[in-house]
C-alpha positions in Angstrom: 94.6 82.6 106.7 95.0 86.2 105.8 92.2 88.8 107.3 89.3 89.1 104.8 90.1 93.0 104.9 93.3 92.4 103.9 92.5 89.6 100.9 89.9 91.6 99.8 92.3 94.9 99.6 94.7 92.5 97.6 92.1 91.1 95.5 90.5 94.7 94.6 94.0 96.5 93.8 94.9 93.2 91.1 94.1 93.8 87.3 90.2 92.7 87.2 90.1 89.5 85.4 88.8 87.5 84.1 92.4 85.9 83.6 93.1 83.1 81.5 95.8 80.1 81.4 97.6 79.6 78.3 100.3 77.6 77.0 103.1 78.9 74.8 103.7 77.2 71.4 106.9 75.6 70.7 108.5 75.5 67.3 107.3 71.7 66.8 105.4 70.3 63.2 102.6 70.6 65.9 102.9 73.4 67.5 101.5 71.9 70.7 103.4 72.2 73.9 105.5 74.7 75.9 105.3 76.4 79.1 102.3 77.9 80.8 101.3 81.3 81.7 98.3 83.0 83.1 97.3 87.0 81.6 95.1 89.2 82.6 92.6 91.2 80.1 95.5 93.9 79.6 97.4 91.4 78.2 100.0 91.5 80.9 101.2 88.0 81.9 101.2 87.8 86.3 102.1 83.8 86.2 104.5 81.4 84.5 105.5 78.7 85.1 108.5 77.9 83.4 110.9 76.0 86.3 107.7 74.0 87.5 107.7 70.0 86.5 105.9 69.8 83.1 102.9 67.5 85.3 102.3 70.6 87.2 102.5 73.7 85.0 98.5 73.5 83.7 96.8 72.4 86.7 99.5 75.2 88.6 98.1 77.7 85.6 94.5 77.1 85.2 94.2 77.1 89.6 96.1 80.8 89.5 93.5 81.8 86.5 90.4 80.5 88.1 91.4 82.4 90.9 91.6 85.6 89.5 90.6 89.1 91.5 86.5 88.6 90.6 86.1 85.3 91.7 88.3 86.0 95.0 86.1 89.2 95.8 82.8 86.9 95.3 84.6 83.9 97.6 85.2 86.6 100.3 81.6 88.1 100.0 80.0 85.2 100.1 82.1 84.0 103.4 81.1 87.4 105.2 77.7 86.8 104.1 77.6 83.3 105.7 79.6 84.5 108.7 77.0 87.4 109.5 74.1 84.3 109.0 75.9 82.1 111.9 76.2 85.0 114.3 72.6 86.1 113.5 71.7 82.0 114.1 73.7 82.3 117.3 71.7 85.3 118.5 68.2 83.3 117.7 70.1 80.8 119.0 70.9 81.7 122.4 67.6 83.8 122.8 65.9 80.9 122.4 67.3 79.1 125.0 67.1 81.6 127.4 63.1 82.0 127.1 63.0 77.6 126.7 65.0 77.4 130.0 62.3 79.7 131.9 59.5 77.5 130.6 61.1 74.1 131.6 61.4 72.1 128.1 64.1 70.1 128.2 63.5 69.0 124.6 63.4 72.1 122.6 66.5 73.5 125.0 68.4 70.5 124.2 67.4 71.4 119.9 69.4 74.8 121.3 72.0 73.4 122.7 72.7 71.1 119.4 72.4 74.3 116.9 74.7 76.3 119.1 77.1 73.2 119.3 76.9 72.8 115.0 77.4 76.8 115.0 80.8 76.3 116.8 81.7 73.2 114.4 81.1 70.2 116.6 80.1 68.0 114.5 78.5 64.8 116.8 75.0 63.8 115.6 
């Protein structure tokens, strides 16, 4: 994965959204079908995809559209925000222990050992 410095710098220079999938009508009694695209509020189109198979080109087109600039920045701030949490937990974390180990309870060290072990992503019970 790309730095968050660098997806957010990507994210923040795109056309805000929100951006929206659309299909292009075809000349057709029913007008229904065609390819898809996504545009932006400016009215620029930034996705098509006309050469994709026809299966693929509106969940291709709504994913590119849900994932407009907005929702990426929120993603990104809400990852740094749970990062910052786990190295704030590690901190408590390892404190902890450190004062447990001095009063000899092998109980509540072992609690420390297991949130330090989740915080790393070991994932035994």
């Amino acid at each position: 994965m790309k730095d968050l410095t660098n997806l957010r710098k990507i994210a923040e220079q795109a056309t805000p959204g929100p951006w929206e999938a659309k299909q292009t009508p075809i000349h057709t009694p029913s007008g229904e079908g065609g390819d898809y695209y996504v545009s932006c509020p400016t009215g620029i189109d930034v996705a098509s995809t006309v050469g994709s198979s026809y299966e693929q080109e509106e969940p291709d087109a709504l994913h590119i559209a849900t994932f407009d600039p907005p929702t990426v920045l929120a993603l990104i701030t809400r990852l740094e925000q749970a990062e910052q949490a786990v190295a704030r937990v590690r901190v408590v974390a390892l404190e902890s222990q450190a004062e447990v180990a001095q009063m000899n309870m092998p109980n509540i060290r072992t609690l420390s050992g297991e949130i330090l072990r989740a915080l790393d992503g070991d994932t035994r019970g």
